[in-house]
C-alpha positions, 0 to 999 in steps of 0.5 A: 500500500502507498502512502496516498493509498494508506491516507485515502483508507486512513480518512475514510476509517477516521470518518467512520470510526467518528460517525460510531462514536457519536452514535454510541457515545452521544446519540446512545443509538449504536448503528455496528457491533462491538465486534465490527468497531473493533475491526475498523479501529484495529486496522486504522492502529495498523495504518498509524503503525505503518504510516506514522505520520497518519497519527494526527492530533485528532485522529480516534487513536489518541483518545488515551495515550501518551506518558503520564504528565508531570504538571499541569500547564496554565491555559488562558482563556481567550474569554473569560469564564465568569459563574453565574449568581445563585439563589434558593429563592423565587422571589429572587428570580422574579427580581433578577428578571425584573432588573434585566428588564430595566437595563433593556425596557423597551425589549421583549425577553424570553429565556432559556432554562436549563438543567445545572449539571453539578460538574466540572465546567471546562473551556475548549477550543477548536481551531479549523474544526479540531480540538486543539487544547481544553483547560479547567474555569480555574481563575475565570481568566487563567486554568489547567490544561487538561487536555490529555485527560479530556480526549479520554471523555468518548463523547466529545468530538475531536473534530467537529462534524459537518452540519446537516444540510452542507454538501460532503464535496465541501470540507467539514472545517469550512462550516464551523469558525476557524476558532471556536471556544466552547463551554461546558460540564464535565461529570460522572454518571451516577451509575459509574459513580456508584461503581468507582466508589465500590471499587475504591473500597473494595481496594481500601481505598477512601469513597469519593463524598460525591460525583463532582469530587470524583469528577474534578479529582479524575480531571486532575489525574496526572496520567490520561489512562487512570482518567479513562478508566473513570468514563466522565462524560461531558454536556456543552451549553455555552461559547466564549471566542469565537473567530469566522463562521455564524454563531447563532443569535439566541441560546436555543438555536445555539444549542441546536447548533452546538449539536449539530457540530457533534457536541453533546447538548442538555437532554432537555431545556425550556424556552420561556417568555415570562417569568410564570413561565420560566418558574414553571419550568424550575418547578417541571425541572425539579420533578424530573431531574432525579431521572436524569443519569447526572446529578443536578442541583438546580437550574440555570436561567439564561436571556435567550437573547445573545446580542442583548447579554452583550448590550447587558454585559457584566459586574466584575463577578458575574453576567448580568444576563443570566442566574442559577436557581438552586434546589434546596437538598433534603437536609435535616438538623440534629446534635452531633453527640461524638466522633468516632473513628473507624479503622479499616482494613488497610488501616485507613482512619474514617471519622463518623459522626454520631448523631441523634436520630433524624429522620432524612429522606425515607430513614432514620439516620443515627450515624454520618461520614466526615470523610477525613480530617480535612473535612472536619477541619473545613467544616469546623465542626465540634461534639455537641454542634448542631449540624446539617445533614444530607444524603447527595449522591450516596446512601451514607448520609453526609455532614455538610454544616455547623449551625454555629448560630446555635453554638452554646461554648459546651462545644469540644473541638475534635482533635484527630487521634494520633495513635490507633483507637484499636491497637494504640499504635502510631498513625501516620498520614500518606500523601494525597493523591492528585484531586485527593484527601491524604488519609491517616492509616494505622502503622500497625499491620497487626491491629486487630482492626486491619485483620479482621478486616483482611479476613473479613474481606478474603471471606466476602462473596466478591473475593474467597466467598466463604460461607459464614466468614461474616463480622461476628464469627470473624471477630470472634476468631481473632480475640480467641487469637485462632486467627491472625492472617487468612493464611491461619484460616485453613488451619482451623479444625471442628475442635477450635470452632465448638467454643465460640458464641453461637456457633453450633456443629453444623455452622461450624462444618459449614464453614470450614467447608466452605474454607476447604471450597475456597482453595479452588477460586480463581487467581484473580479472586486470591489476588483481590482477597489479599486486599492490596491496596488500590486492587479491587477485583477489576484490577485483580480481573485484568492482572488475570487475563495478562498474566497465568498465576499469582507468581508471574504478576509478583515476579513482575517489574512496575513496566511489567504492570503496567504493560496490562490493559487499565494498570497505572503505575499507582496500582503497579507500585502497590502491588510491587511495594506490597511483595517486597514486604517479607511478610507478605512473601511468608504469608503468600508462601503459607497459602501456596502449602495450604493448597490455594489455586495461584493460576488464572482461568482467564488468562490469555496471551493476547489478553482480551481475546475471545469469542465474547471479547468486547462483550457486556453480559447482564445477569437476571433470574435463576438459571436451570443449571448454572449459578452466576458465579459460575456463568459469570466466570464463562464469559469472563474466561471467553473475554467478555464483561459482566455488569449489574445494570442494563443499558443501551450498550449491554449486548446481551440480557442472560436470563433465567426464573422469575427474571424482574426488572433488568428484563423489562428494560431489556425488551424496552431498550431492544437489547438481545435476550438468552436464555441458558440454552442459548448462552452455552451454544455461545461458549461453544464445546 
């Protein structure tokens, strides 16, 4: 192939695989299958291979790629991006209109009202059509590059389509400006959300306190590959500079515009021409924005008209043209009564607040995180304060003020314990992540807190799934010092366990039953067992496909690692620093004579291949004769991917008795359905 050949095929892959992602990744309306994406990617990888200069700036290969950053550079904006003035008052709104209409009393106003995405807002910029740098608000003048990171965001466009109606013999760069900023939101699903938390606290690591943290702390990542794993999605709504071409005089057409462009808009906006209408449209937004995938907390009010905000223009904080209404949270007051501070099993100290009864959103709430110190530290909160509580992207409810109106001087300031509360020993506090809260851990890998910890989390269904390995009987093997590591559980016999609380005969045979059944998992379940920090079990998933035991991911060097689909050097460095303590060598030793299974069921020399590679599997019902361990580990061994929810991208609803929900939605999103029969037919002999 020549190189004109290769450049031809090149542009005519790039257009295609653009067109999918867009379908996918914006529209949610895949036109191909995963596996013919697939094929179209991989040959355009083989071109760039071939034909390095083919690998352009906005070519589909470069949304991950490239080494980690060691900073961020500073990116001014080339308008500056102001925020907008809030109010949790009607009122308010009613007197922000009636002031606009002062500036301007002889014009006609409608508005536009949209949904506040509680994101990330970030600036991009796209020269001749192709995104060339995108920066954090930081000052409003000045902010972050973060460029590397958002190419990672699948929804936003390296290069901008052609809109509907201009001929294809034209060049997609003559119907948009030679320069285009644009403006918008950077956010987390509250489904992915849910799943990066129980990700991180199955790898010990502290849960993010909501998805704009965990949004914001993903954009500050200084590695482009931890960020993609994040899957942040992304709403645009504004414009800054703009240079060449016709923008739209008016926010409603600007948002068509912006989509016609490629751009993901607001799912749903209102347009208003008074003010009962346009607090109508807060109060409609209100009823319906739990059913939005991405948290909201309020809307946002904008003058329909763009040549009059300009004639309004600005105070020195914010435009005169537009507001955000915010939603009151479901909050509730009530005494902090103490601290206490939890110690989990990688020793990570928690501090939660333990409250008097309340009754929030459907539950009566006796306990709320504080998250670490630095929250109690911004939040200046004391024993015997009033606080404010609320639940917001999570189910643990959280404090998010002091009423210090209602402070007595009774009130003690908290200070942070400096030795274990279980075991007494020293803590220390690690370094923050980037985006991050530094926590405190426990020095004392003997802290009867972290064993029962690391035992209780070998024994839980996600790791070694022992039957009757639960809180109480753990405790319980631990202060009878029957058990100081995992490896001493398969030293137990029926004569230790018939002097425990509550544990009959048959408990006990069940349970060490069940430790007997445990030698036979999966490597990669042994691995998320040992409770590595920042390893939960799809990280010890992918170490499974990528390398054939226990021992070659130990005996693998960081560059190894991280040679693995998915594996940044923060993980690779746990796992390497994690080995090298000997007592971690003795301990992996001790489980090899106890006869656990150290190989991997999934491992493949070219990791990610299989018949089902690409795949997304949900699980619904019984099924005749399989569980879902066990179909669960068939379509991971043959490359493919199980998730708990369904969606528009799951490729199969595997079903069995009594299937609920999953399989409504299944048949309503037009999502294939399989029964065992089927699925086995699939597996192949």
């Amino acid at each position: 192939m020549t190189l004109a050949q290769a450049k031809a095929r090149h542009a005519e892959l790039v257009e295609e695989i653009r067109r999918h992602d867009h379908a996918y990744y914006v529209e949610a309306k895949p036109a191909i299958s995963d596996f013919a994406y697939d094929q179209l990617y991989h040959e355009l990888l083989d071109l760039e291979k071939r034909f390095p200069e083919l690998a352009t700036a906005d070519s589909p290969s470069q949304r991950v790629g490239g080494k980690p950053l060691s900073e961020f550079k500073p990116s001014e904006h080339l308008v500056p991006m102001m925020s907008l003035d809030n109010t949790y008052s009607q009122d308010e709104v009613r007197q922000f209109v009636e002031r606009v209409q002062k500036f301007v009393p002889n014009e006609k106003l409608d508005w536009c009202v949209e949904p506040k995405i509680d994101g990330v807002a970030v600036n991009l910029r796209y020269e001749n059509g192709i995104f060339t740098v995108g920066a954090t608000r930081g000052d409003g003048m000045t902010g972050d590059d973060i460029t590397a990171n958002l190419k990672t965001i699948r929804s936003l466009p390296l290069q901008l389509q052609r809109r509907a109606g201009v001929s294809p013999a034209r060049d997609r760069r003559d119907d948009c400006p030679a320069l285009l900023e644009v403006r918008g939101e950077v956010y987390l699903t509250k489904e992915v959300f849910a799943k990066i938390n129980a990700e991180r606290r199955s790898a010990g690591e502290e849960p993010f306190a909501n998805p704009r943290n965990a949004a914001a702390g993903s954009l500050k990542q200084l590695d482009p590959r931890l960020v993609a794993r994040r899957r942040l999605d992304i709403v645009l709504y504004g414009t800054g500079k703009v240079e060449g071409g016709r923008v739209p005089p008016r926010q409603i057409e600007l948002l068509a515009w912006l989509k016609s462009l490629g751009f993901k808009t607001p799912e749903k906006y209102w347009h208003c021409r008074s003010v009962d209408e346009l607090l109508r449209a807060i109060d409609e937004l209100d009823g319906i924005r739990d059913r939005f995938p991405y948290e909201t907390d309020g809307a946002v009010i904008k003058l329909n008209s763009i040549p009059l905000r300009e004639r309004l223009g600005a105070t020195s904080k914010a435009p005169r043209w537009g507001m955000a209404y915010k939603y009151a949270p479901d909050q509730a007051e009530t005494k902090l009564k103490a601290i206490t501070v939890q110690v989990g099993r990688t020793g990570a100290l928690t501090p939660v607040a333990e409250l008097e009864p309340v009754f929030l959103a459907g539950t009566t709430v006796k306990r709320a995180t504080l998250h670490n110190q630095d929250q109690i530290r911004r939040l200046d909160v004391r024993v015997g304060d009033t606080v404010v509580i609320q639940k917001a992207g999570e189910i643990i409810p959280e404090v998010v003020r002091v009423v210090t109106d209602k402070r007595t001087g009774t009130e003690k300031v908290f200070h942070f314990p400096k030795e274990c509360p279980e075991c007494g020993s020293k803590v220390s506090k690690g370094a923050a992540a980037e985006g991050e809260a530094a926590v405190w851990r426990c020095t004392n890998p003997d802290c009867p807190a972290q064993i029962r910890g690391r035992i209780e989390h070998w024994c839980s269904r996600g790791a070694m799934d022992i039957e009757g390995g639960g809180e109480v009987l753990v405790a319980q093997l631990v202060k009878n010092a029957l058990v100081k590591d995992v490896a001493d559980l398969y030293r137990l016999k029926l004569d230790d366990l018939a002097n425990l609380e509550r544990m009959g005969e048959k408990s006990a045979r069940n349970f060490l039953d069940g430790i007997e059944a445990s030698k036979s998992r999966d490597m990669w379940r042994v691995l998320y067992g040992l409770g590595i920090l920042h390893v939960g079990a799809g990280v010890a998933k992918t170490l499974g496909r990528s390398f054939p035991d226990l021992d070659a991911v130990f005996a693998a060097s960081v560059d190894q690692l991280t040679g693995a689909e998915d594996i940044g050097e923060v993980i690779a460095d746990s796992i390497v620093q994690w080995y090298a303590e000997p007592r971690n060598r003795q301990l992996i030793e001790r489980l090899r004579k106890a006869g656990i299974n150290f190989k991997s069921s999934l491992y493949s020399p070219q990791a990610g291949a299989g018949p089902f590679a690409g795949k997304t599997f949900v699980l619904t019902g019984t099924l005749p004769t399989l569980t879902r361990e066990e179909a669960t580990a068939k379509i991971e061994a043959l490359g493919g991917k199980v998730s708990s929810s369904v969606s528009k991208k799951t490729d199969y609803v595997l079903a069995g008795d009594d299937a609920g929900s999953k399989l409504d939605k299944a048949q309503k999103l037009g999502v294939k359905i399989i029964d065992e029969k089927e699925f086995l037919k699939l597996c192949g002999p």
